[in-house]
N, CA, C and O atoms as a Maestro MAE file, in Angstrom:
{
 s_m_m2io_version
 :::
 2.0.0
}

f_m_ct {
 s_m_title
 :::
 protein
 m_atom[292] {
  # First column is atom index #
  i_m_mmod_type
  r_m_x_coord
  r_m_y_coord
  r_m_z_coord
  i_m_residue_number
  s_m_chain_name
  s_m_pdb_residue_name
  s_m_pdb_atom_name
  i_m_atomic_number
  :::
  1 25 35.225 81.240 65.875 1 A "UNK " " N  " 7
  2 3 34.599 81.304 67.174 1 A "UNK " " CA " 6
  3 2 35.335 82.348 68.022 1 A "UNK " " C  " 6
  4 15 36.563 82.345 68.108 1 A "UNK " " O  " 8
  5 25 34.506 83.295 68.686 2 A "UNK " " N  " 7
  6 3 35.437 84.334 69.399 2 A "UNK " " CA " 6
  7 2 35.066 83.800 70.800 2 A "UNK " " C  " 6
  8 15 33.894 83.472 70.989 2 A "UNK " " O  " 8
  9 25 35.986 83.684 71.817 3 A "UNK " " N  " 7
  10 3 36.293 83.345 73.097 3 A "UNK " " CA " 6
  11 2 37.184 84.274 73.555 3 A "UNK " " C  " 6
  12 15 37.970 84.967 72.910 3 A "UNK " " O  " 8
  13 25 36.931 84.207 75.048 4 A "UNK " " N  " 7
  14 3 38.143 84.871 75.880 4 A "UNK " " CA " 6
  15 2 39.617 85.020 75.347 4 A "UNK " " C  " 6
  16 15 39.986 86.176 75.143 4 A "UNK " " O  " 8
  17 25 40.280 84.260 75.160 5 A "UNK " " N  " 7
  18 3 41.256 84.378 73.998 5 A "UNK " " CA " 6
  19 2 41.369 85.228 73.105 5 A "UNK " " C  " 6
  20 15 42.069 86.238 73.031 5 A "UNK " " O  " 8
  21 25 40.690 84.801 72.465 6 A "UNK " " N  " 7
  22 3 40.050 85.511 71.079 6 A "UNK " " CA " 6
  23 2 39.961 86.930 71.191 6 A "UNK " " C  " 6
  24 15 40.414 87.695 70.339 6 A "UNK " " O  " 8
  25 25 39.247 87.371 72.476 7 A "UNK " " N  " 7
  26 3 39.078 89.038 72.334 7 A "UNK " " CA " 6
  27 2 40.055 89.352 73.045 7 A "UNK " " C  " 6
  28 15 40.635 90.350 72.619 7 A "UNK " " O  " 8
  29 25 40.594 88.796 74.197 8 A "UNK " " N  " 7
  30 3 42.271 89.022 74.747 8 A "UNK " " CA " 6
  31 2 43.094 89.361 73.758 8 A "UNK " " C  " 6
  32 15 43.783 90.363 73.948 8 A "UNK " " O  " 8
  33 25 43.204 88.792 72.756 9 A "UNK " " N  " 7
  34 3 44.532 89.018 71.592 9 A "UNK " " CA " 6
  35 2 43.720 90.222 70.525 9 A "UNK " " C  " 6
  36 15 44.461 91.077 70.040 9 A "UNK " " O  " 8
  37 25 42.636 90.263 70.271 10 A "UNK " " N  " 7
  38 3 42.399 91.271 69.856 10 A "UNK " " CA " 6
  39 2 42.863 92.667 70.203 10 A "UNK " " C  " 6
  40 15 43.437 93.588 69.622 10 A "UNK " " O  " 8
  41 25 42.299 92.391 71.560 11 A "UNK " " N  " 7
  42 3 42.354 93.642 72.012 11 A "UNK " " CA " 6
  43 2 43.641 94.222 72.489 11 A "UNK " " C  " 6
  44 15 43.796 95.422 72.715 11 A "UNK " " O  " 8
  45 25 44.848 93.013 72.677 12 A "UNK " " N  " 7
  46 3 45.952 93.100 72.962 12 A "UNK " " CA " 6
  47 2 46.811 94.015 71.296 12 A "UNK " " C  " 6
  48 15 47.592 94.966 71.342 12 A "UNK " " O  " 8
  49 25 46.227 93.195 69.848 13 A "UNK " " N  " 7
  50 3 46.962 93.789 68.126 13 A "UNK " " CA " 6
  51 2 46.648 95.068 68.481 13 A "UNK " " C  " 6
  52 15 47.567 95.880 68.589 13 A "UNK " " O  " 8
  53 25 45.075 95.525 68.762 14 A "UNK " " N  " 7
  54 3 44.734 96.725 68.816 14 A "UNK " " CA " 6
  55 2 45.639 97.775 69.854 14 A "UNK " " C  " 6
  56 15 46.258 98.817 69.637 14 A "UNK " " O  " 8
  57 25 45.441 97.124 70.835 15 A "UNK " " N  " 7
  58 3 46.878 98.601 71.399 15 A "UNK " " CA " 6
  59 2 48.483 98.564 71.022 15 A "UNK " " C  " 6
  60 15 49.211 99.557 71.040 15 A "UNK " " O  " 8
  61 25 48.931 97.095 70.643 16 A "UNK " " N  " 7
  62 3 50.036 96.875 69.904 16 A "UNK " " CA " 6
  63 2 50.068 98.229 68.334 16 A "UNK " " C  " 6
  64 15 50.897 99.058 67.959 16 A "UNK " " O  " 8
  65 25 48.736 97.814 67.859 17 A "UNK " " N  " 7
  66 3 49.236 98.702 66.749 17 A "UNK " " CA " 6
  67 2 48.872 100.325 66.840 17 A "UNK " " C  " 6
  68 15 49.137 101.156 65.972 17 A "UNK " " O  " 8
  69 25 48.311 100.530 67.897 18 A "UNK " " N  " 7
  70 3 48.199 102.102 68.519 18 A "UNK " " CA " 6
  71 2 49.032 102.357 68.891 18 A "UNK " " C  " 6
  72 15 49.557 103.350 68.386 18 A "UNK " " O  " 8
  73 25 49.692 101.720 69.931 19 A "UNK " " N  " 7
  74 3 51.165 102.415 70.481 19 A "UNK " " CA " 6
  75 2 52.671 102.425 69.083 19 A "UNK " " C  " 6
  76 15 53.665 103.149 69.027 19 A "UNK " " O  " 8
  77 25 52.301 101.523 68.342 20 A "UNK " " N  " 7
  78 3 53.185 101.359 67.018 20 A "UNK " " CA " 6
  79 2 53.283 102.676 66.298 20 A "UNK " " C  " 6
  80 15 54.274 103.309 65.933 20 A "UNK " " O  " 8
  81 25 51.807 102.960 66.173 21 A "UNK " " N  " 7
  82 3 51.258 104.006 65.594 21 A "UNK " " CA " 6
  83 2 51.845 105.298 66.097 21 A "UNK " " C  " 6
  84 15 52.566 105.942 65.335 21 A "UNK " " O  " 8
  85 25 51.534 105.844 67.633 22 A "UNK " " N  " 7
  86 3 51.949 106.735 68.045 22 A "UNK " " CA " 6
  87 2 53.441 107.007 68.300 22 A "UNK " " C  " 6
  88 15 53.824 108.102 68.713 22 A "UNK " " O  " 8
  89 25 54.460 105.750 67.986 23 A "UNK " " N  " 7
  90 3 55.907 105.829 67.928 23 A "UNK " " CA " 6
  91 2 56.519 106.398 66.929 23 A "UNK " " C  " 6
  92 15 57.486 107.157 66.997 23 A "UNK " " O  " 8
  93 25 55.817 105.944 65.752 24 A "UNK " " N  " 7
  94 3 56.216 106.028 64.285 24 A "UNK " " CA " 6
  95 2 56.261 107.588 63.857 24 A "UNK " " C  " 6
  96 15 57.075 108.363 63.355 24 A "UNK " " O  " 8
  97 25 54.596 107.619 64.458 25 A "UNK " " N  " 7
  98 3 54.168 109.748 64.740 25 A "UNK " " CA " 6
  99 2 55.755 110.329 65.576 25 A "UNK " " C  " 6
  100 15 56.735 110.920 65.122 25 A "UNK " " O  " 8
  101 25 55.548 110.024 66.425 26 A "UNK " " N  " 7
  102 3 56.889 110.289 67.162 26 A "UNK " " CA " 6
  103 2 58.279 111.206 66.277 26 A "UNK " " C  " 6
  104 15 58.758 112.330 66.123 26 A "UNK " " O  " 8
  105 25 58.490 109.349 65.771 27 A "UNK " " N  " 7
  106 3 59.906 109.660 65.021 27 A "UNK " " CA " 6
  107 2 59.378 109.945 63.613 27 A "UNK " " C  " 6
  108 15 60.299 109.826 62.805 27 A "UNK " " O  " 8
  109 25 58.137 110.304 62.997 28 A "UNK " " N  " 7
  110 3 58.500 110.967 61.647 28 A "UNK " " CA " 6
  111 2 58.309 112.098 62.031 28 A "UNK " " C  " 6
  112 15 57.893 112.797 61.107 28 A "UNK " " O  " 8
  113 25 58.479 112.960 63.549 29 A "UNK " " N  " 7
  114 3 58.851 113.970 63.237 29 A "UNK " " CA " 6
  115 2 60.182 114.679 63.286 29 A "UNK " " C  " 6
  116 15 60.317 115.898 63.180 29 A "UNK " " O  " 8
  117 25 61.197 113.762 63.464 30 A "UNK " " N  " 7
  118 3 62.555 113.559 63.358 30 A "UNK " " CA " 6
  119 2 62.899 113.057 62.256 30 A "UNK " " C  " 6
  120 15 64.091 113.363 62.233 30 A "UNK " " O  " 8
  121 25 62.700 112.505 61.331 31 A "UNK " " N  " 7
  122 3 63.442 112.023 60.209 31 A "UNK " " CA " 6
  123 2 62.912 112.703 59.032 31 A "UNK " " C  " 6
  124 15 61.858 113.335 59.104 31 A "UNK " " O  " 8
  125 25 63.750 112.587 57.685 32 A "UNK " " N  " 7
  126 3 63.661 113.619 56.736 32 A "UNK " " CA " 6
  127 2 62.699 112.514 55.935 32 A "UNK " " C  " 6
  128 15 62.904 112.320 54.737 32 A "UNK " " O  " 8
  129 25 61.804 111.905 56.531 33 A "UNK " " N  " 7
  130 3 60.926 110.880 55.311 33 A "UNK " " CA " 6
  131 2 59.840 111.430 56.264 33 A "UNK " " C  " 6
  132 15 59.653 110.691 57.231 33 A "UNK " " O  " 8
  133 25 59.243 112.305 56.236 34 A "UNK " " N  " 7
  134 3 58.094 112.955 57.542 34 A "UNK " " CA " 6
  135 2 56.745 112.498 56.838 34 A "UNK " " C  " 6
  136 15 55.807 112.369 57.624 34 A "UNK " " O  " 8
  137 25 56.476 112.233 55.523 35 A "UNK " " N  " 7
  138 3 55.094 111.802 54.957 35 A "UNK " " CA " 6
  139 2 54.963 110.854 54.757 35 A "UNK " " C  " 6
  140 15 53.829 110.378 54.703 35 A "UNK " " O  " 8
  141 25 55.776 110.316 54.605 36 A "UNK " " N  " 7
  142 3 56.046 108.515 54.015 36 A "UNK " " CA " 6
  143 2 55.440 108.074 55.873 36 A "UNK " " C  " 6
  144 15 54.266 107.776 56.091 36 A "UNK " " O  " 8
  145 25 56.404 108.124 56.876 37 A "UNK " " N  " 7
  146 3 56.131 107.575 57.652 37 A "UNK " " CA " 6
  147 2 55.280 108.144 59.089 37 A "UNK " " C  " 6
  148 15 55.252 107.602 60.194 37 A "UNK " " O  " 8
  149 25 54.492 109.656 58.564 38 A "UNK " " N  " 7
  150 3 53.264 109.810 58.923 38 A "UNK " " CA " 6
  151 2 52.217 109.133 58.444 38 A "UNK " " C  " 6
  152 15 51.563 108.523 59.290 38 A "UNK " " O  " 8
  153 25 51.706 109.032 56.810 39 A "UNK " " N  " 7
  154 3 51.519 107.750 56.813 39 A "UNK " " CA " 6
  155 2 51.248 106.380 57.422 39 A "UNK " " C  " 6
  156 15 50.254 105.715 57.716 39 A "UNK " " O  " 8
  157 25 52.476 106.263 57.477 40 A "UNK " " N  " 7
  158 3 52.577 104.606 58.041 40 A "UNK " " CA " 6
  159 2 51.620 104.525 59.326 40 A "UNK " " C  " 6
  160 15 50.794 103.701 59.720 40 A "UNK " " O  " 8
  161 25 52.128 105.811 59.824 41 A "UNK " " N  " 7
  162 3 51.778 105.856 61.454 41 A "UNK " " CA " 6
  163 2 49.776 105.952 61.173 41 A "UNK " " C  " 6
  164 15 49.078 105.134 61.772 41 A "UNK " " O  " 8
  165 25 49.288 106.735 60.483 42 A "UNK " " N  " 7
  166 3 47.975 106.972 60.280 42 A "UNK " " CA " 6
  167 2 47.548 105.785 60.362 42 A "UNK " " C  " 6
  168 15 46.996 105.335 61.365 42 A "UNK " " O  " 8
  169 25 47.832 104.936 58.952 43 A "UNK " " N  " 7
  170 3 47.268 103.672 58.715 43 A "UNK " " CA " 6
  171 2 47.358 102.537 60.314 43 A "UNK " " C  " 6
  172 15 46.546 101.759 60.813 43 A "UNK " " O  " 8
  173 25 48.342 102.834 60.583 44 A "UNK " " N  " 7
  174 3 48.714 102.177 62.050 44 A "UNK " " CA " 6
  175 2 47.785 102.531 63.198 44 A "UNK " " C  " 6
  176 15 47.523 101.586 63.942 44 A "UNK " " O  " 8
  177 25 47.390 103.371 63.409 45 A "UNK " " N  " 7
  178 3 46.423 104.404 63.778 45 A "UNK " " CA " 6
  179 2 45.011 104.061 63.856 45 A "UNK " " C  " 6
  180 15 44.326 103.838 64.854 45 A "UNK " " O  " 8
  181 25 44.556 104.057 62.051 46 A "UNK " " N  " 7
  182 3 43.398 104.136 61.636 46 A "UNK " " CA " 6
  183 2 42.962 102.259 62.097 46 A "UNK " " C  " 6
  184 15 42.011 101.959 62.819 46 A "UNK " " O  " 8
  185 25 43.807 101.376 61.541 47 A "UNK " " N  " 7
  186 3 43.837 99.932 61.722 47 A "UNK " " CA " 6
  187 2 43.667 99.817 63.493 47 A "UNK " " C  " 6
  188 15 42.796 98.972 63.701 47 A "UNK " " O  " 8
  189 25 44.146 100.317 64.679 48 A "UNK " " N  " 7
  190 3 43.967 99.712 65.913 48 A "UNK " " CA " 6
  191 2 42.286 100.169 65.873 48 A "UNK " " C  " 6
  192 15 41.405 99.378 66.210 48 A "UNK " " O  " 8
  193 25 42.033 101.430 65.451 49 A "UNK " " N  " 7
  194 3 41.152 101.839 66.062 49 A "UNK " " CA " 6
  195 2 39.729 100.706 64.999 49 A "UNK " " C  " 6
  196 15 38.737 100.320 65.616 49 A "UNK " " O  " 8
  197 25 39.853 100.444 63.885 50 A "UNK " " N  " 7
  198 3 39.058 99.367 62.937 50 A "UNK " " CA " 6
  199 2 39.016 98.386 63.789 50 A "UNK " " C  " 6
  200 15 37.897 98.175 64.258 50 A "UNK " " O  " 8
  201 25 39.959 97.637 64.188 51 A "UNK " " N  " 7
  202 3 40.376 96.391 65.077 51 A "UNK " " CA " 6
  203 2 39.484 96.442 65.918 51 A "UNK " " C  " 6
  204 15 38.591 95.606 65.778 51 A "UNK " " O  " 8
  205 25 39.356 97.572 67.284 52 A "UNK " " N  " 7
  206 3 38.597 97.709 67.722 52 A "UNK " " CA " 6
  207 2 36.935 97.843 68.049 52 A "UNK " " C  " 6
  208 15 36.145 97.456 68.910 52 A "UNK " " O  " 8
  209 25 36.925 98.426 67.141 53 A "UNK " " N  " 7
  210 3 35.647 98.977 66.566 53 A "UNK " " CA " 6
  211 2 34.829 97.573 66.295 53 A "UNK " " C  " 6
  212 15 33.679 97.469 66.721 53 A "UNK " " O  " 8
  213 25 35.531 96.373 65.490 54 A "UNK " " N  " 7
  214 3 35.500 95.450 64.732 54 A "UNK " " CA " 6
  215 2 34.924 94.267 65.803 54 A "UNK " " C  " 6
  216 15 33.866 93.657 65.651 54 A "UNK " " O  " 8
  217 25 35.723 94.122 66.742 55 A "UNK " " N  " 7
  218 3 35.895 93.250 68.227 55 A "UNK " " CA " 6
  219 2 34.710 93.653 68.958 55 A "UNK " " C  " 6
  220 15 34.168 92.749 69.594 55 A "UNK " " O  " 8
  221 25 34.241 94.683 69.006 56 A "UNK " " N  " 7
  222 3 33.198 95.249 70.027 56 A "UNK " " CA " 6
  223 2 31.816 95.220 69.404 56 A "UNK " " C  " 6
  224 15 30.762 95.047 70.017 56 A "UNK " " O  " 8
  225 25 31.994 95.450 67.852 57 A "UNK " " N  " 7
  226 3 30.346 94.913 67.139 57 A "UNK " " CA " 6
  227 2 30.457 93.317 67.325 57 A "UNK " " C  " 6
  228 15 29.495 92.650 67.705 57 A "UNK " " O  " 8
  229 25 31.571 92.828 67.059 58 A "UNK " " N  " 7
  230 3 31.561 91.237 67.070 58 A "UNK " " CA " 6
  231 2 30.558 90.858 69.099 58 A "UNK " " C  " 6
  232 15 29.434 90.517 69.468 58 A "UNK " " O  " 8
  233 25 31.620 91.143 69.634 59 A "UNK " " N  " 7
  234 3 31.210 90.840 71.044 59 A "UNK " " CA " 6
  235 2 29.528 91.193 70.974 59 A "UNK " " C  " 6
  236 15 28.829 90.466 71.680 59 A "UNK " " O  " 8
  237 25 29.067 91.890 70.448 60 A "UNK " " N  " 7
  238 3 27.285 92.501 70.306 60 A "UNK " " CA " 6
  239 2 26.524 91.331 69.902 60 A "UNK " " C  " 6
  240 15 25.350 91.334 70.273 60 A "UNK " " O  " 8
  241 25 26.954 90.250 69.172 61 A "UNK " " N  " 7
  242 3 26.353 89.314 68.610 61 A "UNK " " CA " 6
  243 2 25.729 88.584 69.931 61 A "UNK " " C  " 6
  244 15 26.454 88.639 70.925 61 A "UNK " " O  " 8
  245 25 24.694 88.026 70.049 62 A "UNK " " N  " 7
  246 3 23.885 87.741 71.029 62 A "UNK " " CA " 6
  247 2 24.725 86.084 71.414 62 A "UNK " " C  " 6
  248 15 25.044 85.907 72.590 62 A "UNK " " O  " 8
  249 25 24.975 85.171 70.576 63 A "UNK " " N  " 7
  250 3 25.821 84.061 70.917 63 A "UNK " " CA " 6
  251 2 27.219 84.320 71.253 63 A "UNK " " C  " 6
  252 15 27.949 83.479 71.778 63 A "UNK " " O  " 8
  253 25 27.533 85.376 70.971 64 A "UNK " " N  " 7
  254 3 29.010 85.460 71.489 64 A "UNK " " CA " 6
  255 2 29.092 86.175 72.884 64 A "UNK " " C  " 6
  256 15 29.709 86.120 73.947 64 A "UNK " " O  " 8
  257 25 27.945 86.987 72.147 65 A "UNK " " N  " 7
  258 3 28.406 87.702 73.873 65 A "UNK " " CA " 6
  259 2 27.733 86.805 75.745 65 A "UNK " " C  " 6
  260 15 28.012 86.905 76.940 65 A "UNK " " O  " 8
  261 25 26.728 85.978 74.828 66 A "UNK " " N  " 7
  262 3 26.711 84.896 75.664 66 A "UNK " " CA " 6
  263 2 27.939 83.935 76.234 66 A "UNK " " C  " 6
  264 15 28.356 83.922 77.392 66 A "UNK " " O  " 8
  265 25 28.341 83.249 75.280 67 A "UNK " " N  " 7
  266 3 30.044 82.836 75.623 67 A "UNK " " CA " 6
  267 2 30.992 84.003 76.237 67 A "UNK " " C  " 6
  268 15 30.996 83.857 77.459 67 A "UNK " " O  " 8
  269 25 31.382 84.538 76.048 68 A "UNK " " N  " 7
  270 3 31.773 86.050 76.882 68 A "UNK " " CA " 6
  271 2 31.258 86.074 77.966 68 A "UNK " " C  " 6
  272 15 32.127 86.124 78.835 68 A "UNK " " O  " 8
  273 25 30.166 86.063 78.400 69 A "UNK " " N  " 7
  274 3 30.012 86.551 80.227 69 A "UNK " " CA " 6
  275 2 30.587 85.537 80.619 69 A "UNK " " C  " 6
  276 15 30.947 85.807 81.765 69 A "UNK " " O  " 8
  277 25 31.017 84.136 80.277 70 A "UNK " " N  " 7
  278 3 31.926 83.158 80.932 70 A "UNK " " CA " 6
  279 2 33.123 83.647 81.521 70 A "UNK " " C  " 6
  280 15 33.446 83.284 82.652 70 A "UNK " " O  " 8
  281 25 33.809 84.436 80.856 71 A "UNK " " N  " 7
  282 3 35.283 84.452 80.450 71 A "UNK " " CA " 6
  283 2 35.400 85.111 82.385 71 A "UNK " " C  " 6
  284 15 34.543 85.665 83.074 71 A "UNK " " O  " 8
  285 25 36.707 84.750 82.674 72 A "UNK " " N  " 7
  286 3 37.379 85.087 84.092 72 A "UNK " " CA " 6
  287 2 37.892 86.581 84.228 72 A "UNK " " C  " 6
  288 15 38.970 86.706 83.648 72 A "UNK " " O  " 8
  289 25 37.541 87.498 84.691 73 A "UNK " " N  " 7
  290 3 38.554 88.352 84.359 73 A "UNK " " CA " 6
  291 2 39.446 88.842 85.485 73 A "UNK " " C  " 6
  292 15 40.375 89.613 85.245 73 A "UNK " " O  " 8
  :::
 }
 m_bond[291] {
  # First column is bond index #
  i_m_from
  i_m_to
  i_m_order
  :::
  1 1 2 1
  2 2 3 1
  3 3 4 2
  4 3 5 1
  5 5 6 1
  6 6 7 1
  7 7 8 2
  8 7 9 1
  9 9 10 1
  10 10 11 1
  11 11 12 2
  12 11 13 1
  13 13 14 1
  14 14 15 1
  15 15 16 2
  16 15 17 1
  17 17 18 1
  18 18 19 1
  19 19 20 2
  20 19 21 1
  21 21 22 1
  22 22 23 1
  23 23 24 2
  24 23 25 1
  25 25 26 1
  26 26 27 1
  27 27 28 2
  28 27 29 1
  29 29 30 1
  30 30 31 1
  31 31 32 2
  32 31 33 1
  33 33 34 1
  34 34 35 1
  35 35 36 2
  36 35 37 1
  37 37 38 1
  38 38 39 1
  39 39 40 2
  40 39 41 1
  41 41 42 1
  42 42 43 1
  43 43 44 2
  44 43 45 1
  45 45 46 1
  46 46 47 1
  47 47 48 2
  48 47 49 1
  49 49 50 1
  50 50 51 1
  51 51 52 2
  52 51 53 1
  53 53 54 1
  54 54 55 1
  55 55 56 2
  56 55 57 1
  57 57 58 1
  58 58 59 1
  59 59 60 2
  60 59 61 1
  61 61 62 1
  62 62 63 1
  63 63 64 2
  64 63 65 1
  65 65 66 1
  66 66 67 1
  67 67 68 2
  68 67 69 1
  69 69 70 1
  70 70 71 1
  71 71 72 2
  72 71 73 1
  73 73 74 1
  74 74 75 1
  75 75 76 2
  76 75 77 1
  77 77 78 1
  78 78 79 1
  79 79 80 2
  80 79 81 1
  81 81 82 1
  82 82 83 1
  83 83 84 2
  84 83 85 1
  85 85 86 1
  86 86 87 1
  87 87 88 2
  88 87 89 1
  89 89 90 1
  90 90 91 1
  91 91 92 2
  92 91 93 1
  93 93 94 1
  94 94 95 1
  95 95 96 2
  96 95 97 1
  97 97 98 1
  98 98 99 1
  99 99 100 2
  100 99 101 1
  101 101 102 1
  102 102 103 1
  103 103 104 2
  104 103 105 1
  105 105 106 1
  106 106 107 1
  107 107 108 2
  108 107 109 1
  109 109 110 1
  110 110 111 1
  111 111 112 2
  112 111 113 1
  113 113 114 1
  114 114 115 1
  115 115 116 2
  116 115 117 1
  117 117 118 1
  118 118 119 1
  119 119 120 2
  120 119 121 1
  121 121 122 1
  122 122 123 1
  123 123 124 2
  124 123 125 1
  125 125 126 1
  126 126 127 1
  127 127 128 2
  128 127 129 1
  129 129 130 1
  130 130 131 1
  131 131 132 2
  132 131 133 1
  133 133 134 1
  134 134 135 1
  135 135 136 2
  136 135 137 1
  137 137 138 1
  138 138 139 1
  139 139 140 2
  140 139 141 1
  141 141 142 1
  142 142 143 1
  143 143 144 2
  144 143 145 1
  145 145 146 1
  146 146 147 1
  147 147 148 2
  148 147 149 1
  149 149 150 1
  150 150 151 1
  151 151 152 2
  152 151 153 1
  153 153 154 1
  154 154 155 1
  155 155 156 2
  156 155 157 1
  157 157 158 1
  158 158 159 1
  159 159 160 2
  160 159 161 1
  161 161 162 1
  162 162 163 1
  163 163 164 2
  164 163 165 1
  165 165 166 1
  166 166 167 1
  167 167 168 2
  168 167 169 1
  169 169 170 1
  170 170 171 1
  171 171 172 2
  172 171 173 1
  173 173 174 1
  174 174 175 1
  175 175 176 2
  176 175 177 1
  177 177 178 1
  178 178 179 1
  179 179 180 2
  180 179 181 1
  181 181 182 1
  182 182 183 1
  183 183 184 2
  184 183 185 1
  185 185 186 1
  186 186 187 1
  187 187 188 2
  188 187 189 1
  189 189 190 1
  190 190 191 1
  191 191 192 2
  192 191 193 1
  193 193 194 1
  194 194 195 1
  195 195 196 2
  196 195 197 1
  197 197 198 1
  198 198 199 1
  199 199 200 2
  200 199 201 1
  201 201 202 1
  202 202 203 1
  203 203 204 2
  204 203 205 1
  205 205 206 1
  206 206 207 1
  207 207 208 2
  208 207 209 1
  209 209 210 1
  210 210 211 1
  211 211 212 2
  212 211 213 1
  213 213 214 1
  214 214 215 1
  215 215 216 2
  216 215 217 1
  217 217 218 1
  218 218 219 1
  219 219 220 2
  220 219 221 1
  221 221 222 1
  222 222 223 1
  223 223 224 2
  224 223 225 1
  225 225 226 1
  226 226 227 1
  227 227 228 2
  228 227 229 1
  229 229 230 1
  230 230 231 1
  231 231 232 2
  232 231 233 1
  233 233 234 1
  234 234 235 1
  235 235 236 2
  236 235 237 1
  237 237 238 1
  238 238 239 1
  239 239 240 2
  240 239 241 1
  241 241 242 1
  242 242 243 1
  243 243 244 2
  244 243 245 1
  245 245 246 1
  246 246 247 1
  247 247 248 2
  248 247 249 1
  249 249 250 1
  250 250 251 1
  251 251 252 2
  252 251 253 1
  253 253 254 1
  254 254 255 1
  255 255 256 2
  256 255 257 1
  257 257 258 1
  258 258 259 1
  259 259 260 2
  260 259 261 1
  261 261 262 1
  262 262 263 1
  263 263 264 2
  264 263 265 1
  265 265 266 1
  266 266 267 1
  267 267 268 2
  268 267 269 1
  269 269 270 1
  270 270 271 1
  271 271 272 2
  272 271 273 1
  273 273 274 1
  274 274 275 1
  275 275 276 2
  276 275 277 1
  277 277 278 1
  278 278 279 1
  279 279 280 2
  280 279 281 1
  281 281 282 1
  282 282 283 1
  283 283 284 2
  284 283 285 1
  285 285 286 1
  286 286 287 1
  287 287 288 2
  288 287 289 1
  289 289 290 1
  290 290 291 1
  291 291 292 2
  :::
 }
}
C-alpha cells in the first residue's frame, strides 16, 4: 500500500542515493580506482533516478493517487 509515508521515504532513498551518487563522482575523481568507483557512482545515479521514475508511475494509479490527495503537506 503506498501512503504518505510511503512516498515520503521514497522520495527521501531517491535523493539519498543521488547525492551518494554525486559524492562518489566527486571522489573517483581523486582516487587511483577512477572506474571501479565511477561506476559505483553511475549505478547510484542510474538507481535514484529508477526510484523515482518508479514512485511517480506508482502515484498515477487512480487508487493511490486517490489516497494521496489526503496526505498533509
Amino acid at each position: 500500500m503506498i501512503d504518505c509515508n510511503t512516498m515520503r521515504a521514497a522520495v527521501l532513498l531517491s535523493g539519498a542515493l543521488m547525492l551518494a551518487g554525486l559524492l562518489l563522482g566527486g571522489i573517483a575523481m581523486n582516487t587511483p580506482l577512477v572506474i571501479p568507483a565511477s561506476y559505483a557512482s553511475l549505478i547510484l545515479v542510474l538507481t535514484a533516478s529508477a526510484v523515482l521514475a518508479g514512485i511517480f508511475i506508482v502515484a498515477m494509479i487512480p487508487g493511490v493517487s486517490r489516497r494521496l490527495e489526503e496526505c498533509q503537506h
